[in-house]
C-alpha positions as CSV (number, residue, x, y, z in Angstrom):
1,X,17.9,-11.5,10.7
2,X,14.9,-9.0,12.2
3,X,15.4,-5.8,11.2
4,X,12.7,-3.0,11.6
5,X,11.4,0.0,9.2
6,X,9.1,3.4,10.8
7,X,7.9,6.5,9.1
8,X,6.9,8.9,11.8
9,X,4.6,11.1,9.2
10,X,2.3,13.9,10.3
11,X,-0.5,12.4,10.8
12,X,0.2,8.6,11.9
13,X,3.0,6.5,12.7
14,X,3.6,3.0,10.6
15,X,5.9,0.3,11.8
16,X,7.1,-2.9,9.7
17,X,9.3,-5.7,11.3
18,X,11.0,-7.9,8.6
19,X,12.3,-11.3,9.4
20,X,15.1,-12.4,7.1
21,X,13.2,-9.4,4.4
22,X,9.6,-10.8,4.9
23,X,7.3,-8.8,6.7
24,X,6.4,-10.4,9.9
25,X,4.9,-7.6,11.7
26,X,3.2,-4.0,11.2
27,X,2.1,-1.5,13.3
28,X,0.3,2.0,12.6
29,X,-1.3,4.6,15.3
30,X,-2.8,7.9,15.1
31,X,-0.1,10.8,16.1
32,X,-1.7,13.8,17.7
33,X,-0.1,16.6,19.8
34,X,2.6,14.1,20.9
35,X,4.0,11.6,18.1
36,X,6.1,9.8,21.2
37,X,2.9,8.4,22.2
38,X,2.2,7.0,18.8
39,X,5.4,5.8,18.1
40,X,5.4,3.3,21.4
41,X,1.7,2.0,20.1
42,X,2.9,1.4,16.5
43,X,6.0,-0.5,17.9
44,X,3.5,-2.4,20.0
45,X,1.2,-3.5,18.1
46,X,4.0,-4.5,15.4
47,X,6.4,-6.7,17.8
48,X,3.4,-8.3,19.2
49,X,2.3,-9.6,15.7
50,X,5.8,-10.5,14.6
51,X,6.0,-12.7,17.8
52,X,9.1,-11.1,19.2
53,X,10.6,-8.8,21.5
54,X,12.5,-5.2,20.6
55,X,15.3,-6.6,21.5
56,X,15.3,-9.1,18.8
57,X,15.5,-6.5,15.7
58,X,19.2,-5.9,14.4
59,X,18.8,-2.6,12.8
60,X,16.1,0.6,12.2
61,X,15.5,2.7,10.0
62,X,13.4,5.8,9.8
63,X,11.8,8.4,8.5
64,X,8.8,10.9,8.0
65,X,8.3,14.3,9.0
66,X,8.1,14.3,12.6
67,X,10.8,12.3,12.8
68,X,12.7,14.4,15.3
69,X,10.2,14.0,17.7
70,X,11.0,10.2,18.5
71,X,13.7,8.1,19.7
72,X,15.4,4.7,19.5
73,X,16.0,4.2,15.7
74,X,19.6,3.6,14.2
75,X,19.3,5.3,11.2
76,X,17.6,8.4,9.2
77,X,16.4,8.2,5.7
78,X,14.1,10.2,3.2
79,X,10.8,9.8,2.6
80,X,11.8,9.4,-2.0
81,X,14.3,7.0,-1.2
82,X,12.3,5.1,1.2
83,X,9.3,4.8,-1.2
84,X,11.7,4.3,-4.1
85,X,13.3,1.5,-2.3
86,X,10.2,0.0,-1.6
87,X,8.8,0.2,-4.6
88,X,11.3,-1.6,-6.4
89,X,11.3,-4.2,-4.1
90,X,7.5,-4.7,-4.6
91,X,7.4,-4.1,-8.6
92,X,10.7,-3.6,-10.1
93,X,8.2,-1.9,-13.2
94,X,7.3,1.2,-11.3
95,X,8.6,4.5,-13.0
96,X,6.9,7.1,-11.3
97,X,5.5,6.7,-8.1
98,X,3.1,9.3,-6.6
99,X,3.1,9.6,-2.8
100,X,0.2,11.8,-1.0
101,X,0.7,11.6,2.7
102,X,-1.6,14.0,5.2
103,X,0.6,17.0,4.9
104,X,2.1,16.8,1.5
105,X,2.4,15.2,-1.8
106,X,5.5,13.7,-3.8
107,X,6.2,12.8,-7.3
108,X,9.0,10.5,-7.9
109,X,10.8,9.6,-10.8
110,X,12.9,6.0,-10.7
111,X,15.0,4.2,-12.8
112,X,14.8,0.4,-13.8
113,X,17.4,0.2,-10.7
114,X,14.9,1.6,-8.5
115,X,17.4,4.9,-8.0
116,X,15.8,8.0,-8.0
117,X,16.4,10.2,-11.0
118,X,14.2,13.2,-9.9
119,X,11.3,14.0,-7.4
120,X,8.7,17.1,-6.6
121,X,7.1,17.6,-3.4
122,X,4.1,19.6,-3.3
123,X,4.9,21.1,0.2
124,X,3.5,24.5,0.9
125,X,-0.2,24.1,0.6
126,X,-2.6,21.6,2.0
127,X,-4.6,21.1,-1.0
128,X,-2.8,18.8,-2.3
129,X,-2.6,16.3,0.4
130,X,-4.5,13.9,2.3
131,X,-5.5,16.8,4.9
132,X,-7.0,19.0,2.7
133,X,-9.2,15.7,1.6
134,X,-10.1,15.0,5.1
135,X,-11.0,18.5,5.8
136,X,-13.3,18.9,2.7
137,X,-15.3,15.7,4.3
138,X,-15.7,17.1,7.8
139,X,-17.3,20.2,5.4
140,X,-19.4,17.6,3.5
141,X,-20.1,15.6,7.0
142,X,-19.4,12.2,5.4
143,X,-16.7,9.8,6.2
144,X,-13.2,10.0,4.0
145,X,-14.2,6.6,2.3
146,X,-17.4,7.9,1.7
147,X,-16.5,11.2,0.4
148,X,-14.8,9.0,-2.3
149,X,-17.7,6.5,-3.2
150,X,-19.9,9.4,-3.7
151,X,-17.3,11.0,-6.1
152,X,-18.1,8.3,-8.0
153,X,-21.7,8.4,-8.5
154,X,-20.8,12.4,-10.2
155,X,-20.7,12.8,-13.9
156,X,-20.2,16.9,-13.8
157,X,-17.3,18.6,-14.2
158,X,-18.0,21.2,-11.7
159,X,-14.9,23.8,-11.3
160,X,-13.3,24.2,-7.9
161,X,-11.9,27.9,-8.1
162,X,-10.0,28.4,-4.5
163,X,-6.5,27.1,-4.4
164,X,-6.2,27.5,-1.0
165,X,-7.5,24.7,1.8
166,X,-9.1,27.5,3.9
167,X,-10.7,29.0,1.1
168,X,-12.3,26.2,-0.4
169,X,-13.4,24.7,2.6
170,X,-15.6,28.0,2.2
171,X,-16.7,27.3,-1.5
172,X,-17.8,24.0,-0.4
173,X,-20.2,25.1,2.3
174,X,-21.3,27.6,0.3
175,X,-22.4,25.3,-2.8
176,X,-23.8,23.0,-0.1
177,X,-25.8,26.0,0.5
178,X,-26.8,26.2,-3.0
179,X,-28.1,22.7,-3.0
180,X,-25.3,21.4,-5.3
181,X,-25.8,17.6,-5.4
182,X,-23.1,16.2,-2.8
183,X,-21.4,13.7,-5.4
184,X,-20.8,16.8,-7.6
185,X,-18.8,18.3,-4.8
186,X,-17.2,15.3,-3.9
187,X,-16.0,15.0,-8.1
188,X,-15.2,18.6,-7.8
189,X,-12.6,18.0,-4.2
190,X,-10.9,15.1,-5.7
191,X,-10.8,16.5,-9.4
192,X,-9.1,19.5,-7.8
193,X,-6.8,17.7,-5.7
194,X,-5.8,15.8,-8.8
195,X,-5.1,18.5,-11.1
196,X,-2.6,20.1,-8.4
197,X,-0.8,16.3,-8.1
198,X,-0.7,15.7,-12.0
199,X,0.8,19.3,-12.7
200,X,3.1,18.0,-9.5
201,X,3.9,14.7,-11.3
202,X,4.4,16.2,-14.7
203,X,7.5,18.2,-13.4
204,X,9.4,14.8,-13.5
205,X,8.0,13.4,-16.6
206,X,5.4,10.7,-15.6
207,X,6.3,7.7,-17.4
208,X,4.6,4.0,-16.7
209,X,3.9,2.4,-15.0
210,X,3.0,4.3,-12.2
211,X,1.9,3.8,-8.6
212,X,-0.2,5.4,-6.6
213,X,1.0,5.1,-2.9
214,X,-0.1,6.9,0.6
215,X,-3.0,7.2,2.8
216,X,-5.3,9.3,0.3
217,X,-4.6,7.5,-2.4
218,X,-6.9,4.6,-0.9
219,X,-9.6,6.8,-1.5
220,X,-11.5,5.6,-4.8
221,X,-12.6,8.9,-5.8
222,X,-9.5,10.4,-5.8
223,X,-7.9,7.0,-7.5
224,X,-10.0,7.6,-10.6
225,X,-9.5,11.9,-10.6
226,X,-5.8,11.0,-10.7
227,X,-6.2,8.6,-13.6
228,X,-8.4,10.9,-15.7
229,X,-5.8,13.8,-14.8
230,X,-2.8,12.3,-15.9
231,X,-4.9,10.1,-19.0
232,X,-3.8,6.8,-17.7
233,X,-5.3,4.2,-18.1
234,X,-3.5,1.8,-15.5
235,X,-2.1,2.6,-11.9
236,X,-0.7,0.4,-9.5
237,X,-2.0,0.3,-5.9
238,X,0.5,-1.9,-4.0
239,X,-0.1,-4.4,-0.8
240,X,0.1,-2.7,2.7
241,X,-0.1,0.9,1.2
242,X,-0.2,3.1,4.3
243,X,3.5,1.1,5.0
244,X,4.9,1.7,1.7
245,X,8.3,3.9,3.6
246,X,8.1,2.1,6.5
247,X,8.7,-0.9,4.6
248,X,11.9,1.1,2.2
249,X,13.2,1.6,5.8
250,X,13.2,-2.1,7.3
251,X,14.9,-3.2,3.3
252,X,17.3,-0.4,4.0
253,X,17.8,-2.0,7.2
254,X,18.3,-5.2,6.2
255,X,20.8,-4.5,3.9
């Protein structure tokens, strides 16, 4: 059986096409203005690489934020159980699973069932998402990837005071103007960012193992703010980890 799993999130669009629940086929395109335009591309490029036609797939499901802005799926689902889902599939282990899209961030809370037992979404403030990340680079003028790799090369523990995306997009110019070292800023973004996700993720009790899941969290700077934050000293980064609900979609489907 084909079945077929999308999350239409803010910033990008993921497909996954299962064949009798293995993944045969992903797709993922940048949404801008218009997430219809995305949505055809992702299915696209994911139906060409699983070697079939749309007519083929049995069942979708979807989800993400800009959901409503699409057609031609089946079903609806949230973006906790969809991760949930997936992760259990993945690594039936997984206890907490922390999800930091472009636009917000979620702390999840599963059972050795893979059922949700509690959640917190950090939904009402960029700075604790992937966009407030991507916007601190453009202020640095260095990639995302290597915003993260120069995190890295940072021993300070330099405070980041504003809360607020806007506002410390400002603080960071203005220690650029200062002649702070760039890896110090970089440590200071993603320790900031971390802090806001860990208090987040401490509302639901973390517990381990725990996995780390979303497009920010491929950033490596980030990945080791997160781990100081929450004194870890193991975190799982999963296969395929900007498909993570796409893939708790096309399970749900299949089922």
């Amino acid at each position: 059986m084909i079945t077929a799993g999308a999350d239409v999130g803010s910033k990008t669009v993921k497909v996954v096409v299962l064949k009798d629940g293995k993944i045969a086929g992903k797709g993922i395109a940048t949404a801008g203005l218009e997430a219809e335009g995305a949505w055809n591309k992702a299915w696209e490029d994911a139906i060409k690489e699983a070697g079939i036609s749309r007519g083929d797939i049995k069942k979708t499901v979807a989800t993400g934020a800009r959901l409503k802005e699409v057609k031609g799926y089946d079903e609806e689902m949230s973006m906790v159980t969809a991760d949930a889902r997936a992760m259990h599939e993945i690594n039936p282990e997984i206890r907490t699973i922390l999800d930091v899209g472009a636009e917000e961030g979620r702390a999840i809370k599963v059972d050795a069932s893979g059922k949700v037992s509690d959640f917190a979404v950090n939904e009402k403030c960029a700075a604790g998402a992937g966009a407030f990340m991507e916007a601190m680079s453009r202020a640095m003028q260095v990639s995302i990837e290597q915003f993260g790799e120069e995190a890295l090369k940072s021993t300070a523990n330099l405070p980041l005071n504003a809360q607020c995306a806007v506002f410390a997009e400002s603080e960071v110019v203005s220690l650029v103007h200062e002649e702070t070292p760039r890896p110090d800023i970089c440590k200071a973004v993603c320790d900031g960012v971390s802090d806001r996700l860990a208090s987040m993720a401490r509302r639901v009790v973390v517990e381990p193992k725990v996995a780390f899941i979303g497009g920010a969290a491929k950033g490596v700077g980030l990945q080791k703010s997160l781990k100081d934050a929450l004194e870890l000293t193991d975190v799982f980064y999963p296969d395929n980890i900007d498909f993570i609900a796409a893939y708790g979609c096309a399970l749900k489907a299949a089922e």
